[in-house]
ZADO-355066 format. One record per residue (C-alpha): residue number from 1; x, y, z. Coordinates in nm, 2 decimals. Layout:
<nodes>
<node><n>NUM</n><u>X</u><v>Y</v><w>Z</w></node>
...
</nodes>
This chain:
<nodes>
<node><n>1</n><u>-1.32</u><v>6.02</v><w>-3.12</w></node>
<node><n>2</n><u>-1.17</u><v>5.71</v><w>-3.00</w></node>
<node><n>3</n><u>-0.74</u><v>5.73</v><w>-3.05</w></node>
<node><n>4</n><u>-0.53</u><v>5.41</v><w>-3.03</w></node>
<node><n>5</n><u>-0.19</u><v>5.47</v><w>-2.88</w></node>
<node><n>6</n><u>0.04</u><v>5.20</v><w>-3.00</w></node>
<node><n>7</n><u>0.43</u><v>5.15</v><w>-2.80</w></node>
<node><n>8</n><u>0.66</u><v>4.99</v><w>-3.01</w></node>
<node><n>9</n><u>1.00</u><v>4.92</v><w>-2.80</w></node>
<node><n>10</n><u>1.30</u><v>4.74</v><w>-2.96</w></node>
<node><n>11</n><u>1.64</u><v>4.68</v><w>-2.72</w></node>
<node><n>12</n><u>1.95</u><v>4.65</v><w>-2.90</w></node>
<node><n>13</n><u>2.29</u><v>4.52</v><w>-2.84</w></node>
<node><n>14</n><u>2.62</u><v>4.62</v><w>-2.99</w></node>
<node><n>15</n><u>2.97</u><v>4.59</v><w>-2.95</w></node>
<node><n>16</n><u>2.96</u><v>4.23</v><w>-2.93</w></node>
<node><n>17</n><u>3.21</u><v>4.07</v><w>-3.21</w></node>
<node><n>18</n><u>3.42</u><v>3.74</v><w>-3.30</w></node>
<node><n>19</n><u>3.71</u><v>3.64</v><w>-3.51</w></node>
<node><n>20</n><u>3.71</u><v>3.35</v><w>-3.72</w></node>
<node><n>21</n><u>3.83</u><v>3.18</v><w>-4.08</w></node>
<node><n>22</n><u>3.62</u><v>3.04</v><w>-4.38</w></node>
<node><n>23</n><u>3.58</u><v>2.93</v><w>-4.71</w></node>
<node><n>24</n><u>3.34</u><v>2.96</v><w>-4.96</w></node>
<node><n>25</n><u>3.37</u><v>2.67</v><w>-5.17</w></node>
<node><n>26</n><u>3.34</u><v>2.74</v><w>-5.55</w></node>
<node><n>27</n><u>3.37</u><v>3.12</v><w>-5.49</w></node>
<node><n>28</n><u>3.66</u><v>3.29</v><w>-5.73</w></node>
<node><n>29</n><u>3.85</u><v>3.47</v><w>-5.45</w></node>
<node><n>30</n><u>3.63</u><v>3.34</v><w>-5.11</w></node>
<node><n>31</n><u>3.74</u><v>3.02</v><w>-5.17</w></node>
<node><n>32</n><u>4.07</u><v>3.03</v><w>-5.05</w></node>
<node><n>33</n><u>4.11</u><v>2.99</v><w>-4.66</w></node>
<node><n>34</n><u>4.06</u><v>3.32</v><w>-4.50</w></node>
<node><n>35</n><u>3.89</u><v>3.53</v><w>-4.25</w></node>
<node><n>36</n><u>3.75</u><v>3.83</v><w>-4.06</w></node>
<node><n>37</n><u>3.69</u><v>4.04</v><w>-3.78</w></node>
<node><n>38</n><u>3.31</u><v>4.04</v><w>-3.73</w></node>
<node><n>39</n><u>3.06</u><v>4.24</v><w>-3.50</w></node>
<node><n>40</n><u>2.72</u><v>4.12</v><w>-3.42</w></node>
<node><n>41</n><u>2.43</u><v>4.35</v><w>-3.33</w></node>
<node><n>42</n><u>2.12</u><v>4.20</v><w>-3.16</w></node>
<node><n>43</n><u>1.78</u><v>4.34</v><w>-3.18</w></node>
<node><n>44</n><u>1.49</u><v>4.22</v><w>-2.97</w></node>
<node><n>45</n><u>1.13</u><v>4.33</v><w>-3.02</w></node>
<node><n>46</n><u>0.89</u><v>4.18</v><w>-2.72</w></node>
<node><n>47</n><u>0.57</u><v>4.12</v><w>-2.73</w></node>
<node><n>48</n><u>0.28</u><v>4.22</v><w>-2.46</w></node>
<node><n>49</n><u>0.35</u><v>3.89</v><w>-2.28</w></node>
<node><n>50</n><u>0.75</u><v>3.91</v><w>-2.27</w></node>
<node><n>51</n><u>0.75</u><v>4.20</v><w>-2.12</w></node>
<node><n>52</n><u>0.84</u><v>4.16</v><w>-1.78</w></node>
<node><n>53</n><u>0.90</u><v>4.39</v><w>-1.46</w></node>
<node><n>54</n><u>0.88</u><v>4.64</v><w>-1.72</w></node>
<node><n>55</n><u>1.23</u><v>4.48</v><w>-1.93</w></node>
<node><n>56</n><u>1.25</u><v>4.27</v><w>-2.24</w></node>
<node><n>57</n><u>1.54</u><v>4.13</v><w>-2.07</w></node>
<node><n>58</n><u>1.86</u><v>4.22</v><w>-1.88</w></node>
<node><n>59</n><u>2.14</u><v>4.37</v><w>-2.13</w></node>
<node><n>60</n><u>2.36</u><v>4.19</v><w>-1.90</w></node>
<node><n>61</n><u>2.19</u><v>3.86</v><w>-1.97</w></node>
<node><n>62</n><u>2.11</u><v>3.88</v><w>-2.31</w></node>
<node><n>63</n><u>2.53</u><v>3.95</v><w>-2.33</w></node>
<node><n>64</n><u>2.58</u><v>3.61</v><w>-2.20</w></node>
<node><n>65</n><u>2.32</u><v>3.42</v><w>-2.39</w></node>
<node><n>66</n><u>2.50</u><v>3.60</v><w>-2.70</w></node>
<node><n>67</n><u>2.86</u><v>3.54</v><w>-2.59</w></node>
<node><n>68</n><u>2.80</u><v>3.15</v><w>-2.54</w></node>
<node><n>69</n><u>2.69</u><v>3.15</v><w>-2.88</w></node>
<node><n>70</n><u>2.94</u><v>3.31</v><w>-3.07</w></node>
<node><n>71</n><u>3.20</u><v>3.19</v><w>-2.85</w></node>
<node><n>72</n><u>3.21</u><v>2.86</v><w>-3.02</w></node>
<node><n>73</n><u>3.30</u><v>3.02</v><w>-3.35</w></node>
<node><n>74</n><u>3.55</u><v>3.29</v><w>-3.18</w></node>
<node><n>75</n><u>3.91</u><v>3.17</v><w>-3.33</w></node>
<node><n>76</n><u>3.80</u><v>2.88</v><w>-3.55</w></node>
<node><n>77</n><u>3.80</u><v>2.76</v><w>-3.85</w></node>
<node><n>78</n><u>3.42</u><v>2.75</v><w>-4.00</w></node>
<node><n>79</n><u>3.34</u><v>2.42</v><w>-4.12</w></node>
<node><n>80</n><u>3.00</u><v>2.41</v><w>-4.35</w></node>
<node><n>81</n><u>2.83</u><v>2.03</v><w>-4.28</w></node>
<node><n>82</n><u>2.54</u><v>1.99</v><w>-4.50</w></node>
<node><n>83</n><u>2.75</u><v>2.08</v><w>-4.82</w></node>
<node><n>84</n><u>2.68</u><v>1.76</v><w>-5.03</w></node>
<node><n>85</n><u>3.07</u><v>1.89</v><w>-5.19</w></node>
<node><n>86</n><u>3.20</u><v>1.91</v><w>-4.87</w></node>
<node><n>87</n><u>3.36</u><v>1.60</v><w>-4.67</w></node>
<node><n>88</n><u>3.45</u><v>1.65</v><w>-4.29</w></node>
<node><n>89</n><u>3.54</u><v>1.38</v><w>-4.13</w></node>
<node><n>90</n><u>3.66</u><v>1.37</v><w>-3.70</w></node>
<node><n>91</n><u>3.96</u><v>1.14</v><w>-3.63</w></node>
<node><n>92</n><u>4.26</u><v>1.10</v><w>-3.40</w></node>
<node><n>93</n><u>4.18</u><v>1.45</v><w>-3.25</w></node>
<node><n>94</n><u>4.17</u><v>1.63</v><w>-3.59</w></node>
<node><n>95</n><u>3.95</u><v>1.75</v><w>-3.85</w></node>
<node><n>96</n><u>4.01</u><v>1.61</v><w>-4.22</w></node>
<node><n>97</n><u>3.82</u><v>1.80</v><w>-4.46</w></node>
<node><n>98</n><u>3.77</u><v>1.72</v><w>-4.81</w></node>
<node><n>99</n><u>3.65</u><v>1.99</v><w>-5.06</w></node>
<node><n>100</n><u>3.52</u><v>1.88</v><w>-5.38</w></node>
<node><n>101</n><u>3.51</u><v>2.21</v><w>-5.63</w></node>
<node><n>102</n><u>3.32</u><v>2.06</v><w>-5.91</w></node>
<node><n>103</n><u>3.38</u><v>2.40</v><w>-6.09</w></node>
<node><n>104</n><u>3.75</u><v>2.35</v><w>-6.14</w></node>
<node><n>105</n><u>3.75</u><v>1.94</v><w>-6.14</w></node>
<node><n>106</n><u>3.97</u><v>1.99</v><w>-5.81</w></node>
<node><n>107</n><u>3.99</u><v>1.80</v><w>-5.46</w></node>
<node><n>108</n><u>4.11</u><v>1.96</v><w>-5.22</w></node>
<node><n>109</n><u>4.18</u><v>1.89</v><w>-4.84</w></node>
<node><n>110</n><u>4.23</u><v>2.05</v><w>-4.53</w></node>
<node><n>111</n><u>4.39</u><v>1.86</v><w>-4.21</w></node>
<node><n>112</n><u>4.38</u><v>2.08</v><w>-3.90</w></node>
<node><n>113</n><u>4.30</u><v>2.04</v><w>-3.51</w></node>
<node><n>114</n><u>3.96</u><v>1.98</v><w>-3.44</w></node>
<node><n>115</n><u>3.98</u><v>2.22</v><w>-3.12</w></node>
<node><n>116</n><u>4.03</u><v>2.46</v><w>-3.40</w></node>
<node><n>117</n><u>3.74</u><v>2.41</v><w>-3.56</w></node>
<node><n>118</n><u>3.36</u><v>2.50</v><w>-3.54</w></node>
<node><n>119</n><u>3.13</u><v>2.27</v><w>-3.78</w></node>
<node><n>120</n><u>2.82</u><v>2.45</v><w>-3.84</w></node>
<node><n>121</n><u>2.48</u><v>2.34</v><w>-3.96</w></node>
<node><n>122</n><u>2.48</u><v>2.54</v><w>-4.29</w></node>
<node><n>123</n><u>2.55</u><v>2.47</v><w>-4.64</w></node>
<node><n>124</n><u>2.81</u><v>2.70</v><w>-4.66</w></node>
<node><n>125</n><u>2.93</u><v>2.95</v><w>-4.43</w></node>
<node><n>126</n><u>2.84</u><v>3.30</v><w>-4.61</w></node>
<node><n>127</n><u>2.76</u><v>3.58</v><w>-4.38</w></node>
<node><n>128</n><u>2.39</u><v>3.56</v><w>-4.51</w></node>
<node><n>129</n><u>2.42</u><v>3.12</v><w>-4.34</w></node>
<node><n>130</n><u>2.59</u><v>3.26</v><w>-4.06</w></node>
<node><n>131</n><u>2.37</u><v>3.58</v><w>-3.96</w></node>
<node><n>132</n><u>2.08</u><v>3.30</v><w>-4.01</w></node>
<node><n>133</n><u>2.22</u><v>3.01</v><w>-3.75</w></node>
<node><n>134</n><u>2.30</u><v>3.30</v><w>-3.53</w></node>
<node><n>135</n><u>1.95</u><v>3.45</v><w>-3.50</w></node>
<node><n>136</n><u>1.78</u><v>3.14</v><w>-3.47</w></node>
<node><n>137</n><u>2.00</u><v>3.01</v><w>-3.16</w></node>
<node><n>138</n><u>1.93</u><v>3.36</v><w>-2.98</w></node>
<node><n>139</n><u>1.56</u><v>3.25</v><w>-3.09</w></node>
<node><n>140</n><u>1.56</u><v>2.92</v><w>-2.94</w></node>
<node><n>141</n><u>1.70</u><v>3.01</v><w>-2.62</w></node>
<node><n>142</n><u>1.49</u><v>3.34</v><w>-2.61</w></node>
<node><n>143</n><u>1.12</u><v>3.20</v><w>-2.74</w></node>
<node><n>144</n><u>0.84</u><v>3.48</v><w>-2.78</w></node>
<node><n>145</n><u>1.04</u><v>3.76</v><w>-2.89</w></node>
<node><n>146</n><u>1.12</u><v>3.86</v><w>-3.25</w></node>
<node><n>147</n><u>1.47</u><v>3.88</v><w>-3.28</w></node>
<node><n>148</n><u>1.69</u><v>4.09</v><w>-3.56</w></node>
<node><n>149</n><u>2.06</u><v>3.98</v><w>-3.59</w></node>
<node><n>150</n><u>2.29</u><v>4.22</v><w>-3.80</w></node>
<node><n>151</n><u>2.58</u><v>4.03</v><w>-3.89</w></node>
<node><n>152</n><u>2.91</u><v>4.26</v><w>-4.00</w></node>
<node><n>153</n><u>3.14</u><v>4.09</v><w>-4.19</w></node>
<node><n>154</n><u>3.36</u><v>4.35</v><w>-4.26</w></node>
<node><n>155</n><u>3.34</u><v>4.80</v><w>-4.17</w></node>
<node><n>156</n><u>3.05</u><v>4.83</v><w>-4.41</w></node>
<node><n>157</n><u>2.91</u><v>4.50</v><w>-4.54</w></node>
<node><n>158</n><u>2.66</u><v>4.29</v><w>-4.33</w></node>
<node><n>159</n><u>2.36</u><v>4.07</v><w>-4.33</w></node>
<node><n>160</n><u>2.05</u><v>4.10</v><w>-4.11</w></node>
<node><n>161</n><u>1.83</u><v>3.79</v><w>-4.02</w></node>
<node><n>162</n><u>1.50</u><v>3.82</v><w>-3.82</w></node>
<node><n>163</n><u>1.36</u><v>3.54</v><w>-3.63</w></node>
<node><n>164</n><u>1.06</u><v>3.49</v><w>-3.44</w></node>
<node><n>165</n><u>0.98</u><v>3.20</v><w>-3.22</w></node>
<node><n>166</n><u>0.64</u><v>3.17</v><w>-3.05</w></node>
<node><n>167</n><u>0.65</u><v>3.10</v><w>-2.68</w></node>
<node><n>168</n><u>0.70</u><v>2.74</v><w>-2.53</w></node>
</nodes>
């Protein structure tokens, strides 16, 4: 009788978290400036080839490719770019932005600091975007494994995003 052992190992990362502010244009009560507390978990499932010295990869290191991320996005204002209803425009050191809710006929606009900002490559910046854009930078800069983000938004409501990118 021939048995087929199988070794599934998956790392994970907690306690890693960032504050920021959002919007969610054309959203009853989300649409008004606001923000949260969040926590990111990171899960990282290797395959045979990323294995190495018998680690997926250094906690300590993964920390640090995870903290340069989020970093960016720690104490800023979220800023969606590739909302067709939502103008940003950089000038003189600030950030004009220029929210068209086509819902409620209203313009609305938002003047503030662009060191305070973060624009990010999503349509809008809902924990599902978010968790997305966050999994897939930890994919880039870690190619070959599969890689689970868990993105809290508040004490019990979070998304979770898996990624995989094939080796370079």
């Amino acid at each position: 009788m021939l048995y087929v052992i199988c070794i599934l190992m998956e790392l994970h990362l907690t306690g890693l978290h960032f504050s920021a502010s959002h919007f969610l244009l054309g959203h009853p009560k989300c649409g008004r400036l606001h923000g949260h507390n969040y926590k990111v978990d990171v899960h990282l499932e290797p395959t045979e080839t990323t294995i190495k010295n018998g680690m997926i990869i250094d906690f300590a290191q993964l920390r640090i490719i995870v903290n340069r991320i989020i970093e960016v996005w720690d104490h800023k204002l979220l800023v969606p770019t590739t909302n067709k209803n939502i103008e940003v425009v950089q000038a003189d050191g600030n950030m004009r932005i220029v929210l068209h809710d086509k819902d409620v006929e209203k313009t609305e606009r938002i003047v503030i600091p662009e060191r305070h900002c973060s624009l990010l490559n999503v349509t809008d910046t809902t924990c599902e975007k978010m968790t997305d854009a966050l999994a897939q930078a930890i994919s880039d800069a870690l190619p070959g494994l599969l890689v689970r983000v868990t993105l809290w938004e508040t004490e019990n409501s979070g998304v979770s995003s898996d990624v995989y990118s094939r080796d370079r």
